[in-house]
Structures are given as C-alpha cells and as structure tokens.
DRENPA-3360 file (N, C-alpha, C; in nm, 2 decimals, always signed):
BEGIN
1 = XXXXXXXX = +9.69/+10.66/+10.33/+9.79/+10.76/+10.32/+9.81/+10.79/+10.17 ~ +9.83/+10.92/+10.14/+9.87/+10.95/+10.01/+9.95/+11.09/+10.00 ~ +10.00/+11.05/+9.87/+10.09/+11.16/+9.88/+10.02/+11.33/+9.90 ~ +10.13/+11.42/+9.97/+10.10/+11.53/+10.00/+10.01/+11.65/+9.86 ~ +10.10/+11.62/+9.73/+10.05/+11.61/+9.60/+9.90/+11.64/+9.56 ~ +9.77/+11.54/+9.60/+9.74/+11.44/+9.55/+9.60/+11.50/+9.65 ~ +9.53/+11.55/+9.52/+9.38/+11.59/+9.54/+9.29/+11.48/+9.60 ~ +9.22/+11.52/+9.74/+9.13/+11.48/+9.84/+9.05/+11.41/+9.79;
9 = XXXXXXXX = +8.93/+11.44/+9.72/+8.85/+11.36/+9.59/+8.90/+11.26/+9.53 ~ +9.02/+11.25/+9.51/+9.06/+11.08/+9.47/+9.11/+11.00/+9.54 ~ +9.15/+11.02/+9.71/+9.11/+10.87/+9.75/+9.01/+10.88/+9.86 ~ +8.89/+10.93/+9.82/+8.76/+10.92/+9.85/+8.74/+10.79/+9.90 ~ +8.68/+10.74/+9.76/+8.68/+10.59/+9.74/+8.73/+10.50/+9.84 ~ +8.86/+10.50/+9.83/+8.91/+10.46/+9.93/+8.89/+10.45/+10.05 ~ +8.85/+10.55/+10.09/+8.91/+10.61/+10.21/+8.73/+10.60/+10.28 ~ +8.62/+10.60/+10.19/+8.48/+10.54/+10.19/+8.48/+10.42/+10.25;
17 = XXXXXXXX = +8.53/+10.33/+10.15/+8.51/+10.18/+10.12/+8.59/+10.16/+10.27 ~ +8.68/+10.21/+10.35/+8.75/+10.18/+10.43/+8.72/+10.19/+10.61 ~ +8.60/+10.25/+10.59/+8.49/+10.22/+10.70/+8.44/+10.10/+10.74 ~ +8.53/+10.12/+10.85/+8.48/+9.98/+10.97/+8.34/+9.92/+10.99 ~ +8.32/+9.81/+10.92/+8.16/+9.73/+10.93/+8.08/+9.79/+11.09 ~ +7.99/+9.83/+11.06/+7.91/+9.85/+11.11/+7.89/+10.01/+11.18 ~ +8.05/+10.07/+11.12/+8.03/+10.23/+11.13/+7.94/+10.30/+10.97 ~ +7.81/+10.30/+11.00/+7.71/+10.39/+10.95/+7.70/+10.52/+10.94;
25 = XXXXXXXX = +7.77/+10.60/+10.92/+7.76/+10.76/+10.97/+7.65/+10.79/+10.89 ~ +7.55/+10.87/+10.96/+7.45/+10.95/+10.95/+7.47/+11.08/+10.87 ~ +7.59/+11.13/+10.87/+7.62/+11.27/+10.83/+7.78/+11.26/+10.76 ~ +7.82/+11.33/+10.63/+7.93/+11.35/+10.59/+7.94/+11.46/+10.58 ~ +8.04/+11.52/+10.63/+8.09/+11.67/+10.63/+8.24/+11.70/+10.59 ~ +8.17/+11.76/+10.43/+8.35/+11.73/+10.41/+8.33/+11.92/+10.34 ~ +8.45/+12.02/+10.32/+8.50/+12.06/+10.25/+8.45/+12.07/+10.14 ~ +8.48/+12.23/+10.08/+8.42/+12.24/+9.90/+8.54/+12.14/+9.80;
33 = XXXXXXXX = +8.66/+12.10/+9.85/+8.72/+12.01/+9.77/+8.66/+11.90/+9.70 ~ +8.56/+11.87/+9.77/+8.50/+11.72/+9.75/+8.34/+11.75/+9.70 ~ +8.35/+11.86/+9.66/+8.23/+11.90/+9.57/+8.20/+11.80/+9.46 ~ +8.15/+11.73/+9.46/+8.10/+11.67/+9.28/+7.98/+11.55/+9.32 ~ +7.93/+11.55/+9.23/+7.79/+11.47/+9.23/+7.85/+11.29/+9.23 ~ +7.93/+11.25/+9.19/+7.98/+11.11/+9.23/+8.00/+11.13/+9.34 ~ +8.06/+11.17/+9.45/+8.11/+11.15/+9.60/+7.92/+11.15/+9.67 ~ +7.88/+11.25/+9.63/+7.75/+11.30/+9.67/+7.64/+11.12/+9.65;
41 = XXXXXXXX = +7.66/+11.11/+9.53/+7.58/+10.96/+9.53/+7.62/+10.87/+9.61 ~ +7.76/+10.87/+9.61/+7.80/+10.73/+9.70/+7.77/+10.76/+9.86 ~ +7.74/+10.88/+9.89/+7.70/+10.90/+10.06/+7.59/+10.88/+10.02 ~ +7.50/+10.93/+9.92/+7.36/+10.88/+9.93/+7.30/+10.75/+9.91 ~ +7.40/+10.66/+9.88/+7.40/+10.56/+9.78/+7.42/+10.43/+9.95 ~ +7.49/+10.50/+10.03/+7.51/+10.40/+10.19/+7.41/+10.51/+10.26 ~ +7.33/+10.59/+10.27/+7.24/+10.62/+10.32/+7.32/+10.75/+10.43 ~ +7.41/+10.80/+10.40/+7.49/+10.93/+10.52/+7.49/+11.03/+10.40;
49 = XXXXXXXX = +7.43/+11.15/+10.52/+7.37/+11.32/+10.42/+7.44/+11.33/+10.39 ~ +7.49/+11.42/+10.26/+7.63/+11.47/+10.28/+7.58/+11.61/+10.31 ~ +7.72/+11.67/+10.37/+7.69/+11.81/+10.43/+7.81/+11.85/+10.36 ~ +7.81/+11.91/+10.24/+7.93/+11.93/+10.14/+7.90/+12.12/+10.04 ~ +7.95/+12.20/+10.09/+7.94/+12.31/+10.01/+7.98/+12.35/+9.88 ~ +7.88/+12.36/+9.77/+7.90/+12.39/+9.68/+8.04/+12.48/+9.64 ~ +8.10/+12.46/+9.55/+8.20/+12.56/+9.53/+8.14/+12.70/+9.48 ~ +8.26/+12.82/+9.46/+8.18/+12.93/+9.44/+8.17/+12.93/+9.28;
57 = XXXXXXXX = +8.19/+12.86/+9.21/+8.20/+12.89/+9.08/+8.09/+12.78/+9.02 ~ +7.97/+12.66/+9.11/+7.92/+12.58/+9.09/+7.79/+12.66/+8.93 ~ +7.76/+12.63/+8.89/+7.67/+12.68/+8.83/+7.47/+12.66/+8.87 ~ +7.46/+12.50/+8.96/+7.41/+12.46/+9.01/+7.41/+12.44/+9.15 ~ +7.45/+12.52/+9.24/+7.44/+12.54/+9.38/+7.37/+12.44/+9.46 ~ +7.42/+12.36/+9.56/+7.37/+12.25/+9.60/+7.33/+12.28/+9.78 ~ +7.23/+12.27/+9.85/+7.20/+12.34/+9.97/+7.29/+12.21/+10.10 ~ +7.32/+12.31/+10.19/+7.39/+12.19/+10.25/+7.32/+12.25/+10.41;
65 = XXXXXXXX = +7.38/+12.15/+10.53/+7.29/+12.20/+10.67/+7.44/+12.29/+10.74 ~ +7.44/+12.43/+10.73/+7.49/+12.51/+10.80/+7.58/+12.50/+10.92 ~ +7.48/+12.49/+11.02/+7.51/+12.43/+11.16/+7.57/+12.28/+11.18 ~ +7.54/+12.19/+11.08/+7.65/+12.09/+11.07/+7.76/+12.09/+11.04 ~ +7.76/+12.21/+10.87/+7.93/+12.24/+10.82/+7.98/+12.29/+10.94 ~ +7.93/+12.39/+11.02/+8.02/+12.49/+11.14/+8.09/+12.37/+11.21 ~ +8.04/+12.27/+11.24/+8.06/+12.18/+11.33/+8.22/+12.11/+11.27 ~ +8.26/+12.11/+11.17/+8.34/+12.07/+11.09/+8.50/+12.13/+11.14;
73 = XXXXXXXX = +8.51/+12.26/+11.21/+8.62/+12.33/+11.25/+8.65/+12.24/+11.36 ~ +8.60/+12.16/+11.45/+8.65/+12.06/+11.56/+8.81/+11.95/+11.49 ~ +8.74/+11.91/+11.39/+8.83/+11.83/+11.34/+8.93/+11.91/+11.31 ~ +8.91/+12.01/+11.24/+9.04/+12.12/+11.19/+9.16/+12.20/+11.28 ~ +9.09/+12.17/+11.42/+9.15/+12.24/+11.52/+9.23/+12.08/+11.63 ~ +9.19/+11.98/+11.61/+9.21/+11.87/+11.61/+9.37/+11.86/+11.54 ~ +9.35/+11.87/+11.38/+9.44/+11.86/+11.30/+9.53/+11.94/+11.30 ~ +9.51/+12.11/+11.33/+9.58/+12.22/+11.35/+9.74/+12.14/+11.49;
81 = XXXXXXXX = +9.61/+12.06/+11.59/+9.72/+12.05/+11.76/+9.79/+11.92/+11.67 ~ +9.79/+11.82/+11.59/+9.84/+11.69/+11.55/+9.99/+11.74/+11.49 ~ +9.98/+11.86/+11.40/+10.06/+11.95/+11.30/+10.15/+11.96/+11.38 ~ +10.12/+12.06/+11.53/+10.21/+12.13/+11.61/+10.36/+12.00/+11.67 ~ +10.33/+11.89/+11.65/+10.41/+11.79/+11.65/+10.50/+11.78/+11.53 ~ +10.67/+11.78/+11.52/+10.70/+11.85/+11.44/+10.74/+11.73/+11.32 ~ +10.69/+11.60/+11.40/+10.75/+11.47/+11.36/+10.59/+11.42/+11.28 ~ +10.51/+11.46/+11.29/+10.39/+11.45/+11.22/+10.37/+11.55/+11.15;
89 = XXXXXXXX = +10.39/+11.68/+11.16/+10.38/+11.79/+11.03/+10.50/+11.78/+10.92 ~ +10.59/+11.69/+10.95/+10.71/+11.68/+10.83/+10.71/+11.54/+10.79 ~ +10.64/+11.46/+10.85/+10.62/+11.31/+10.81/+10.75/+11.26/+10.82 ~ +10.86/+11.26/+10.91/+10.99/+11.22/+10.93/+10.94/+11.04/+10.93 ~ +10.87/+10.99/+10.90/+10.87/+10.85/+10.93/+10.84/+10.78/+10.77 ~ +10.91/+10.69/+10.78/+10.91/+10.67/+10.55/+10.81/+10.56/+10.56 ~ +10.77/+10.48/+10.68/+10.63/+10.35/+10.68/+10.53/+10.43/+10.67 ~ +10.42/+10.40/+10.66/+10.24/+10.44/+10.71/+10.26/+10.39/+10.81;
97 = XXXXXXXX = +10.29/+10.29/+10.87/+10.28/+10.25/+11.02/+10.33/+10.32/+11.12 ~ +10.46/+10.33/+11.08/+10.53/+10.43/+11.19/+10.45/+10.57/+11.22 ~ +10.42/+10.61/+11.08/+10.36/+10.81/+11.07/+10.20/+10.76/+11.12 ~ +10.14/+10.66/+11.14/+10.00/+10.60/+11.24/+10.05/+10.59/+11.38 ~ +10.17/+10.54/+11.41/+10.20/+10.52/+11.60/+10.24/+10.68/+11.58 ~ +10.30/+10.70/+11.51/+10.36/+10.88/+11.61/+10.23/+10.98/+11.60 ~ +10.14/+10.94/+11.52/+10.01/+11.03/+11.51/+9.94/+10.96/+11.69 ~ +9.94/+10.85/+11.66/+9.86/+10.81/+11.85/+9.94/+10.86/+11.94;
105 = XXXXXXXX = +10.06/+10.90/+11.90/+10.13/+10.90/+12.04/+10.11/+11.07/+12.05 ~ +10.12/+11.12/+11.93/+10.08/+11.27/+11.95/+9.94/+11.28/+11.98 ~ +9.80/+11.21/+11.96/+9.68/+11.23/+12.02/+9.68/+11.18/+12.14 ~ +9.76/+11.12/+12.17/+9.79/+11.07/+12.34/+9.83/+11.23/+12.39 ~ +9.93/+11.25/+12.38/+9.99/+11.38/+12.44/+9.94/+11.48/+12.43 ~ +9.77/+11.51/+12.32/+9.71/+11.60/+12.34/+9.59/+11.56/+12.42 ~ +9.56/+11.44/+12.42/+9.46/+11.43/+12.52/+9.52/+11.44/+12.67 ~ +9.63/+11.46/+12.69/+9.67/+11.44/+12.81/+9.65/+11.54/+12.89;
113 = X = +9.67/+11.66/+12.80/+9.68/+11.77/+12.83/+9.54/+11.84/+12.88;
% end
C-alpha cells in the first residue's frame, strides 16, 4: 500500500521482491509509468519479459510484444469494477488490512455476479 501521492516506479521494488516463492512470471506488463531501464533489468535480472512501452518522449525507443500489452486492459477493467465499490474507491478503511478484506469482499461480489 502507498500513498495515493506517490509515483508507481517506486514501490516497484517492493512490490517485485514481494512475490510469493515460487511465483515465476514469465511476462511483466506494466504501463509507460514504469518506463526506465532499472525496473527493465530487475525483470530481466529474475528472468520475466518485460512488456513495458516506451514513453513518447523516450529518445531510445524500446520494442515491446503488442498483443501482450493489449492483454493488460483485463486487469484495468478488473480495477475499473473494484473502484465501483464506494468503500474501496475512497479507502474509508485507515488499516491496510481492513482496505485488503473489503477489496476480497468486493472481488467476492464481483465474481458472484
């Protein structure tokens, strides 16, 4: 968790290192936020592609797989139905624990559906 503030690219690291032993991912697909050649080494560095688009202003243009970024809108439409819960898009809960059960309880009630 971090504050609403508080640019994507820095708790990377984190949020890397915080992968459950033995989850390997094969593929990272993140967002032009997370553009930069440190993030890029550390997926290459555990052995997962990254699928990361260059920003428009890169000067060095970096090729990424297309049809994987497309694939990336699931999560976003995912996150779009989590939002529509009005207790998870305003973070009414002051723990990380609590704003984690009301996030399962709202992916409960969207899988339900």
């Amino acid at each position: 968790m971090t504050p609403g503030q508080r640019h994507d690219a820095r708790a990377f690291p984190a949020v890397f290192a915080g992968l459950p032993a033995g989850c390997d991912p094969a593929w990272a697909v993140a967002d032009r936020a997370l553009d930069s050649d440190a993030i890029r080494d550390e997926l290459l560095g555990a052995d997962s592609a990254p699928c990361i688009p260059s920003r428009a202003n890169s000067t060095e243009p970096v090729e990424h797989d297309e049809a994987m970024y497309r694939e990336r809108n699931r999560v976003e439409r995912l996150v779009g139905k989590l939002k529509q819960f009005r207790r998870v898009a305003t973070r009414y809960e002051k723990l990380a624990a609590t704003f984690l059960a009301m996030v399962h309880v709202a992916a409960a009630f969207i899988m339900a559906r």
